[in-house]
C-alpha positions, 0 to 999 in steps of 0.5 A: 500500500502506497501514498504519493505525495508531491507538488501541484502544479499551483504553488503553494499546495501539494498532492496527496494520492491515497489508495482506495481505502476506509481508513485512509480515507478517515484519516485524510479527513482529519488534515485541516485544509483539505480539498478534494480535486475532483479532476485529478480524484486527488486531495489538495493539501497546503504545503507547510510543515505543519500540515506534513507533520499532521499527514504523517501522524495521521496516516501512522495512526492506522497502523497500516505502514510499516515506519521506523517512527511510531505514531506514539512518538509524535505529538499531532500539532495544535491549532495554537502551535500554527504560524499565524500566516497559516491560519489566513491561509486556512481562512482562504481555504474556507472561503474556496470552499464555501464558493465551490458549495455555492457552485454546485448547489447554483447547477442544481437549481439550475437541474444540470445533470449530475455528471455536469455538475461534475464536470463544471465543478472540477473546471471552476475548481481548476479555475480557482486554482489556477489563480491560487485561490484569489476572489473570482469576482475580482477576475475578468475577461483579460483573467478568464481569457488567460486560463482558457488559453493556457488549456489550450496552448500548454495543456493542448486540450481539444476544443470541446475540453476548452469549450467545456470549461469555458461554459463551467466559468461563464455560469459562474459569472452570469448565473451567479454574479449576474455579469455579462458573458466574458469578450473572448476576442483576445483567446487563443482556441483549440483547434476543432478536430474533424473525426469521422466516428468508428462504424462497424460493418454488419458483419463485425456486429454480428461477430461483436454479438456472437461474443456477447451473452444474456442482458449485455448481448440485449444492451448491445442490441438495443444500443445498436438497434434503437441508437441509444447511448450506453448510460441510456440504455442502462437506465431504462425502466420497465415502464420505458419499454411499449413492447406492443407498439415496438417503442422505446422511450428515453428519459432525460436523455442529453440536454434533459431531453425525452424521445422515442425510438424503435424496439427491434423485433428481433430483441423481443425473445432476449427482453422478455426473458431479462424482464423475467429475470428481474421480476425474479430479483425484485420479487426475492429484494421485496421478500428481504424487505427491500426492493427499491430504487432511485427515483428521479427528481423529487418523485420519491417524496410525491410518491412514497411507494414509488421506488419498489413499484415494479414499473420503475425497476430497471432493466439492467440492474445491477447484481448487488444492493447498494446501502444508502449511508445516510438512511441504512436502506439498501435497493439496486441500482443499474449496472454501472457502465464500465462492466459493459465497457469491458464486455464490448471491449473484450468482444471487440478483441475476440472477433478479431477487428481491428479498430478502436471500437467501443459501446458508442460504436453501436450508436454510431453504426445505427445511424451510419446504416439507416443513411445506407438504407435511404432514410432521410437525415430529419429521421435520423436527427429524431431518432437520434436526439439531436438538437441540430442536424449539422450533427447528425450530417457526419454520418453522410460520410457512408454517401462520399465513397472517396477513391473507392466510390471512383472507377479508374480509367485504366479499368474501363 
């Protein structure tokens, strides 16, 4: 078991990575100051002595290292042995707190998805530390500018990275200081790659399927067959399946939006038997007195009973209950999508084709072969989901044949 500590890349803090562990994550809590970069997934500790010392007894107090200093020969540091100086930069420390809490609790009103939330969390926390913690009001657009640009130029980020955090900042600044958007005349942006996705032919589906089993087998069919992303295939619940009339609804899909796409005939045999199986499970969980889920929004306080109804199971659940911390109650959530992840990925290796092919893969695949068979982009766009066709027109690259669409001369 190993704990790497080193410099951040902000003066004045340093890195401490701790491995998953219980007591180690106890004893990182007890260490003033501390600040969780939920980019890097490290702790942010201030670079003092005083705050080494503290590291190194607490971690010595687990009894997990072997060290030739005992935890019982060191005295953890007081409060009122801390140089004053460290007291005003725990204050500031505070104070960044206070503001990220501010933050994220301004993207929730706002009902930005979790994984938003997130994200933008982590670039304003970037941000923050980029100019150590100074007061972000006091920032302007020469400020804002300067830290997308140093993404852009030393970090070498993509565009939609940069775009990214510029959308994390300028919330702050309109949502929550009620200022105009930055001018960004004087910032240098990454440079927007032109990427044509993966497809997969029809024939390397079938030979990724014939590598698949059981629910991941009726994921990757329904991922490929109804055009639907891996997070929203995993969260579908019983009630989002009209099997009668061949429909599936996607609920807060991206950007917060419903929409309907097709159910394959051909899954029909593979869902019935996966709706079975979970009845099973439900069944045996309510038995256990269990039974429950997640239920989106506040629907669990408008609906008390709500989240052992079998219409609100999922499809994909997961094979262990989880255990609410706060509460002690334990339901199912949906397989986590990196288990599915590493299903394709080994599938994708077994069937011997030789690209870089992921779940997505499925999604981009679908709309690729409804172009071949002549269905207009508009259909397309619905069924995909998209806000703008100028998305969905990437998948028009099936009609350019480039050389191989060209006879050659010499060939007539």
């Amino acid at each position: 078991m190993t704990i790497e500590i080193g410099p951040d890349s902000t003066p004045g803090l340093m890195v401490v990575s701790i491995p998953d562990h219980d007591q180690l994550k106890q004893a990182i809590k007890q260490v003033p100051d501390r600040l969780w970069d939920i980019d890097q997934k490290v702790w942010l500790v201030p670079a003092t002595n005083w705050h080494n010392r503290i590291l190194l007894q607490v971690f010595l107090e687990t009894g997990l290292f072997n060290c030739p200093i005992k935890s019982s020969s060191l005295v953890r540091p007081s409060p009122s042995s801390r140089p004053a100086e460290e007291l005003s930069s725990e204050k500031k420390f505070q104070a960044i707190q206070k503001l990220l809490a501010e933050y994220s609790s301004a993207l929730k009103t706002h009902h930005y998805s979790p994984r938003t939330i997130e994200s933008y969390h982590g670039w304003f926390q970037r941000y923050l530390a980029f100019y150590n913690g100074r007061e972000p009001s006091g920032l302007h657009d020469n400020d804002i500018n300067a830290f997308l640009t140093m993404l852009a130029t030393k970090d070498q980020v993509s565009a939609s990275t940069q775009n990214q955090a510029l959308a994390a900042i300028v919330f702050y600044y309109k949502q929550i200081l009620q200022r105009p958007a930055p001018d960004l005349a004087n910032l240098i942006r990454a440079k927007k790659s032109s990427k044509l996705p993966v497809v997969l032919t029809r024939s390397e589906i079938h030979a990724v399927m014939a590598h698949l089993t059981d629910e991941k087998l009726l994921a990757a069919k329904l991922m490929y067959g109804s055009g639907l992303r891996l997070s929203e295939c995993l969260s579908l619940r019983v009630q989002d399946i009209d099997i009668e009339h061949n429909e599936i609804i996607i609920r807060n899909g991206k950007g917060a939006k419903d929409r309907r796409s097709m159910l394959p005939t051909t899954v029909k045999p593979l869902l019935h038997d996966q709706l079975a199986r979970v009845q099973k499970i439900h069944a045996s969980d309510k038995v256990a007195g269990f039974g429950n889920v997640i239920l989106p929004g506040a629907l669990a306080k408008k609906y008390p009973h709500g989240s052992s109804n079998w219409l609100w199971q999922w499809i994909f659940p997961q094979d262990r209950r989880w255990k609410d911390t706060v509460t002690g109650l334990q339901g199912r959530h949906h397989m986590d999508e990196s288990i599915m992840q590493r299903s394709i990925h080994e599938a994708v290796i077994k069937a011997g084709i030789e690209k870089r092919a992921s779940c997505h893969s499925f999604r981009h695949s679908f709309a690729t072969h409804l172009i071949e068979n002549g269905y207009d982009i508009r259909t397309v766009q619905e069924l995909l989901g998209h806000a703008d066709v100028s998305t969905t027109m990437i998948y028009t690259h099936v009609l350019n044949r480039g050389p191989a669409g060209v006879r050659s001369p010499a060939d007539s």
